[in-house]
MIFINU-874024 format. One record per residue (C-alpha): residue number from 1; x, y, z. Coordinates in steps of 0.05 Angstrom, whole numbers, padded with zeros to 5 digits, always signed. Each point is the difference from the previous one (the first is absolute). Example, Ala and Ser with C-alpha at 12.3 -4.5 7.8 and 13.67 -1.06 7.14 Angstrom:
<atoms>
[atom 1,[+00246,-00090,+00156]]
[atom 2,[+00027,+00069,-00013]]
</atoms>
This chain:
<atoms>
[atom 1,[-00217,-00440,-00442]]
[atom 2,[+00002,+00000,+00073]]
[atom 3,[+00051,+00032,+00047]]
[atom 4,[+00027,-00006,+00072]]
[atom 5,[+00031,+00040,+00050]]
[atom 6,[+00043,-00015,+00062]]
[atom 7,[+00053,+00033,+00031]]
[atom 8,[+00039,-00002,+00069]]
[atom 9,[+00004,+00039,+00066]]
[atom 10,[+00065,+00023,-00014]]
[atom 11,[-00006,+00088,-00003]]
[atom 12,[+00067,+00018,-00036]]
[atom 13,[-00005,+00078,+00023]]
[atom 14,[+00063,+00015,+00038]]
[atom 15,[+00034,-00064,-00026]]
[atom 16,[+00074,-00003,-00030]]
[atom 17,[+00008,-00028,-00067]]
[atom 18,[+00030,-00055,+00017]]
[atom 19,[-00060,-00012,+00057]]
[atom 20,[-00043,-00001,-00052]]
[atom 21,[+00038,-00045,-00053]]
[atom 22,[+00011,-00054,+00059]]
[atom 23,[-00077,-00001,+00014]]
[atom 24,[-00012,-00002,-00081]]
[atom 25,[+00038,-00063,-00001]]
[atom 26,[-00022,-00038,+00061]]
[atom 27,[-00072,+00022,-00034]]
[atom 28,[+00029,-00034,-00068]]
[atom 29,[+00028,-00064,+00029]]
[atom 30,[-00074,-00018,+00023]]
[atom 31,[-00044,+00040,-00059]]
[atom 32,[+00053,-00037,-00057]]
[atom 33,[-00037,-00064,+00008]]
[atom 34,[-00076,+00025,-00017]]
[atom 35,[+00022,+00055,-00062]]
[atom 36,[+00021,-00016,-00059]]
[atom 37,[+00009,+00028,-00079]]
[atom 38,[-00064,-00051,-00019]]
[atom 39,[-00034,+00000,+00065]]
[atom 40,[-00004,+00075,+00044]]
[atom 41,[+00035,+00062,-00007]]
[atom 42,[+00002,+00047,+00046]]
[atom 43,[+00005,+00069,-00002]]
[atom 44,[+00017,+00055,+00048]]
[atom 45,[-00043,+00046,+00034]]
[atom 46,[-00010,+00043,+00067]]
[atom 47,[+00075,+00003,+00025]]
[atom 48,[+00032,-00050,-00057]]
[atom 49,[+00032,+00045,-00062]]
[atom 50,[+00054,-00010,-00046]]
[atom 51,[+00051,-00013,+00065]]
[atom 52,[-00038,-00055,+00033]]
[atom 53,[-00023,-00034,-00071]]
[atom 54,[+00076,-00001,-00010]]
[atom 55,[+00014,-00026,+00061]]
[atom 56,[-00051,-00068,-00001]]
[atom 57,[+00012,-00007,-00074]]
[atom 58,[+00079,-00004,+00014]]
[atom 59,[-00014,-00051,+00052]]
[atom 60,[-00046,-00038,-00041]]
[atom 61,[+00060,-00008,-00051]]
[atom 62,[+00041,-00024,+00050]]
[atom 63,[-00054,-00056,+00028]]
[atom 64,[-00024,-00023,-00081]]
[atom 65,[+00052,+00023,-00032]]
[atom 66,[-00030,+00018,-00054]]
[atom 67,[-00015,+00072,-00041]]
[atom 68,[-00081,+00001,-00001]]
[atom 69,[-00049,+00050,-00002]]
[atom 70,[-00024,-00015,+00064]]
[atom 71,[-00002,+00063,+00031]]
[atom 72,[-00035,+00067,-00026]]
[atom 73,[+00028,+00065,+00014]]
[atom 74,[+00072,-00017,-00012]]
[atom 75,[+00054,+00042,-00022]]
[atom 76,[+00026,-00001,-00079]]
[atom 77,[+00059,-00035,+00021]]
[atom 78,[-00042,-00063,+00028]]
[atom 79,[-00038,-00001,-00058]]
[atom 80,[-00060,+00058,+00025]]
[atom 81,[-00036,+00037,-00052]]
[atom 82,[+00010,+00061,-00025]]
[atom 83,[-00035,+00069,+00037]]
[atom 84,[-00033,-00061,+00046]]
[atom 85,[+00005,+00054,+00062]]
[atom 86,[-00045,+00052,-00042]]
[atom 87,[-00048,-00045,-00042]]
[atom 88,[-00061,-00002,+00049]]
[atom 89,[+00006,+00071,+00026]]
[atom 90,[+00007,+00018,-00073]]
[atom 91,[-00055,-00045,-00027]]
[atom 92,[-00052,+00026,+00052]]
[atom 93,[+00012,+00068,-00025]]
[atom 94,[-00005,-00021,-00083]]
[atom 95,[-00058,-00040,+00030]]
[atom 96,[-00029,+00077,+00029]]
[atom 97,[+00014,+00030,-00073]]
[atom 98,[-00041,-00045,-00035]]
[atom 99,[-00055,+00000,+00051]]
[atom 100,[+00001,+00071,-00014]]
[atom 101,[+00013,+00003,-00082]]
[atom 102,[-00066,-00042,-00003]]
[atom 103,[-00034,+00065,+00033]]
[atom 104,[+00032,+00043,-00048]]
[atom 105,[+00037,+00023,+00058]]
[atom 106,[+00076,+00007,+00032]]
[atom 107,[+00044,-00010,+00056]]
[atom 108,[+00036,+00071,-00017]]
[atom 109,[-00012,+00041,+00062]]
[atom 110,[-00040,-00056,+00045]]
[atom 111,[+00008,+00002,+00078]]
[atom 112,[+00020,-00052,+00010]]
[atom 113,[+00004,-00044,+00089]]
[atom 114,[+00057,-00056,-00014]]
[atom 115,[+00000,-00038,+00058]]
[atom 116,[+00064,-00045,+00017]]
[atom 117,[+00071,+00010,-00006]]
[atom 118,[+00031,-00067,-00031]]
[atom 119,[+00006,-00010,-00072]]
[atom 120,[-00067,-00001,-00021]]
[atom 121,[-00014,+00075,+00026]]
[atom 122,[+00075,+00011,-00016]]
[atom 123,[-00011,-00003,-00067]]
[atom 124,[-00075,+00008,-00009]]
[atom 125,[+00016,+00072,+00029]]
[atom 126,[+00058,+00005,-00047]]
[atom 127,[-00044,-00014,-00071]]
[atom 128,[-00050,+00050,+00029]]
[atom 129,[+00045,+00054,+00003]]
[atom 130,[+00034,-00009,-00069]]
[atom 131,[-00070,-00001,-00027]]
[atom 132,[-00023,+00064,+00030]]
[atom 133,[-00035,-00026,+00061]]
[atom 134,[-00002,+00037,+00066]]
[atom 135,[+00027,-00046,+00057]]
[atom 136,[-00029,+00020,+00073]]
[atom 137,[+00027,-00055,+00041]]
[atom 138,[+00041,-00069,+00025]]
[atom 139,[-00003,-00033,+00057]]
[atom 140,[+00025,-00064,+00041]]
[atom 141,[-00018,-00030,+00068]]
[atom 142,[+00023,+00061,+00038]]
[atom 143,[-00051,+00052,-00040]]
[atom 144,[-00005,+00034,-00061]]
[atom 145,[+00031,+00056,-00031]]
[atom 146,[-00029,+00056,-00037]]
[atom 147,[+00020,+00051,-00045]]
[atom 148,[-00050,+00055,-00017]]
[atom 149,[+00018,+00025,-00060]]
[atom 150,[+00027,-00081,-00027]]
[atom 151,[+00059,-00035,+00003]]
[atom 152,[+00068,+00013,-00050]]
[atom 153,[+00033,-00049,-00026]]
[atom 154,[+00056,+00018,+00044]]
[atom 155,[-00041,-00005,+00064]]
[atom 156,[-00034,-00073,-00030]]
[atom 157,[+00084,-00024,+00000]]
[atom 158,[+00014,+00028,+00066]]
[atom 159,[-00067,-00044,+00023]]
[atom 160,[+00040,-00065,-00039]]
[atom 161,[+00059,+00024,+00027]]
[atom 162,[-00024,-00010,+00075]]
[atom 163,[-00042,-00064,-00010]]
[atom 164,[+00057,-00041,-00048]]
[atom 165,[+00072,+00027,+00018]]
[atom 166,[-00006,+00028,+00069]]
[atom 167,[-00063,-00055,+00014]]
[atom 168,[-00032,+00054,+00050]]
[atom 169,[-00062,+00034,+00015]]
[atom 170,[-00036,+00061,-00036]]
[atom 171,[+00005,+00034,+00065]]
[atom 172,[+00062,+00007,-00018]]
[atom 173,[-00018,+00042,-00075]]
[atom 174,[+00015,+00073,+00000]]
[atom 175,[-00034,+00050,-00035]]
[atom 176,[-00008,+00073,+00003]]
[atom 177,[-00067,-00001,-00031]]
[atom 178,[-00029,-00068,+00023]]
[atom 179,[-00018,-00022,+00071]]
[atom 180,[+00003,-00077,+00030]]
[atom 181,[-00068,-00029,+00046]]
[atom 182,[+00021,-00046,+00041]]
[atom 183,[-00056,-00058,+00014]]
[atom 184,[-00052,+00010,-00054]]
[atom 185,[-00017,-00030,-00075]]
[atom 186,[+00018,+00048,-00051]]
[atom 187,[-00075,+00004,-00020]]
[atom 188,[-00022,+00042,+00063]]
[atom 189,[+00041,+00055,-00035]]
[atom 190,[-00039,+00069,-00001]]
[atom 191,[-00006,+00011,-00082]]
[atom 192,[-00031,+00000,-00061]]
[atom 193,[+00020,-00072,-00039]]
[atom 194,[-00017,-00037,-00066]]
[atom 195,[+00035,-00054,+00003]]
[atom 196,[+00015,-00048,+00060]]
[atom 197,[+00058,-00058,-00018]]
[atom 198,[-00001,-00052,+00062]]
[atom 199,[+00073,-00030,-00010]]
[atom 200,[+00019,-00020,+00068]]
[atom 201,[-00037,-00063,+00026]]
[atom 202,[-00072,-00032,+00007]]
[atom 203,[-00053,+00026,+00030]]
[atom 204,[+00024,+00072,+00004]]
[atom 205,[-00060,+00025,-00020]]
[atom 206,[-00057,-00009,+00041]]
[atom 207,[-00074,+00030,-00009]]
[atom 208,[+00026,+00058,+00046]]
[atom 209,[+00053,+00017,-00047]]
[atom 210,[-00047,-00008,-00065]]
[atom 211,[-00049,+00046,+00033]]
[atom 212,[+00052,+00046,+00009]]
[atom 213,[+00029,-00003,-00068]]
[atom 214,[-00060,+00009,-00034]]
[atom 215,[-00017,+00063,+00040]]
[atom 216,[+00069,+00022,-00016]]
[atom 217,[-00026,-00009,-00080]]
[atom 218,[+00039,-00064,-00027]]
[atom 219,[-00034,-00031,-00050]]
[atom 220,[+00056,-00052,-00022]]
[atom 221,[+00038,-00045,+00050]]
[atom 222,[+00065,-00043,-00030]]
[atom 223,[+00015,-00063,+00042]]
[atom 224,[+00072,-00008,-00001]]
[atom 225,[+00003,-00044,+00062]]
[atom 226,[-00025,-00073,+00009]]
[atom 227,[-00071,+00013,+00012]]
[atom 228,[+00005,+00067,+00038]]
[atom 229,[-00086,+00012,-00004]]
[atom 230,[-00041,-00037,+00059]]
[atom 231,[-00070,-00024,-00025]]
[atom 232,[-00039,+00063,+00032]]
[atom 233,[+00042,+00048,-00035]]
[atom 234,[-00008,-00028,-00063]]
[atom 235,[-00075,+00000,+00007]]
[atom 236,[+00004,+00078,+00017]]
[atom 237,[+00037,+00007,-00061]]
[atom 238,[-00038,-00036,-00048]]
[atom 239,[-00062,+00039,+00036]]
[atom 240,[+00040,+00065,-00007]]
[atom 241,[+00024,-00005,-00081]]
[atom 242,[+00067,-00007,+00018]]
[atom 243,[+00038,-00043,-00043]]
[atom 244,[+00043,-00052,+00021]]
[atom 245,[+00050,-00040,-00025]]
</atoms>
């Protein structure tokens, strides 16, 4: 049941696409010999999406050929699953409802801090909002953005727009009604909150942050990311009656 990481030194940001195929399959020609359909298979994560999965998996191809499910993430037409993008962000947020049902409680009208701007919060922001859920903010490694009276859908697509077609910052959102802070974790926000969904990376909550969301009055906190809760905040937490999962 266990899992590993590793990744490369290789930042993509201001990269061509055909930079960043030619790196994905120099990265393939070595990684081909260790993964495999019955032995590892990777996923993507921080900085790998649909365009570099498709970019290693073609190369794999090319080096086994062969037509394996050795990659995760991939597009329909190599053989990905279907609404693979949206399944964790969504599955955090049907995770939230039932947390919630079992209090005889809903999501309808929750304020809810989304932290990240990749898939998982992509989504995970999405599912809120068709459920009723107020959405205060994104973020990515340039700040947080936050919208005081929530998020549309519109403005959530603009956000998906940025990070997956134009592959920039959220400095560069615009908003007559929101405001971007440059340098800061969305949860030093200045608001009222119930909810807190960490779906950017690990550690991104630390006990400074849970003492700060629990003043701000979350009591739930969904973990779409890998591990996004340090030990200390969990203990303040778990001291605190906030649930987490």
């Amino acid at each position: 049941m266990g899992g590993g990481k590793g990744g490369t030194d290789f930042n993509p940001k201001g990269k061509s696409d055909n930079e960043v195929m030619r790196f994905c399959q120099s990265f393939m020609t070595e990684l081909h010999k260790h993964i495999g359909s019955t032995t590892d298979v990777p996923a993507g994560d921080i900085g790998v999406g649909g365009r570099e999965i498709g970019y290693l998996y073609g190369q794999y191809k090319r080096l086994e050929n062969e037509f394996t499910g050795v990659l995760t993430g991939k597009a329909m037409e190599w053989g990905g699953s279907n609404i693979r993008p949206e399944a964790t962000g969504y599955g955090c947020v049907y995770f939230g409802l039932e947390v919630l049902k079992d209090q005889s409680d809903s999501i309808e009208g929750k304020r809810c801090l989304v932290s990240g701007s990749g898939n998982v919060a992509q989504y995970a922001a999405e599912k809120l909002l068709q459920l009723g859920a107020v959405v205060l903010t994104m973020s990515d490694s340039n700040g947080y953005i936050y919208e005081p009276e929530g998020f549309t859908l519109e403005q959530v697509h603009q956000v998906m727009h940025i990070k997956n077609v134009v592959r920039g910052s959220l400095k560069d959102y615009k908003s007559s009604t929101g405001k971007f802070v440059a340098g800061q974790r969305c949860w030093n926000v200045d608001t009222k909150a119930d909810i807190a969904l960490p779906c950017a990376t690990q550690n991104e909550i630390e006990y400074e942050d849970a003492v700060k969301l629990v003043s701000k009055g979350v009591k739930l906190v969904l973990e779409g990311a890998n591990m996004p809760t340090d030990a200390e905040a969990i203990r303040h937490f778990n001291k605190s009656g906030v649930i987490l999962g």
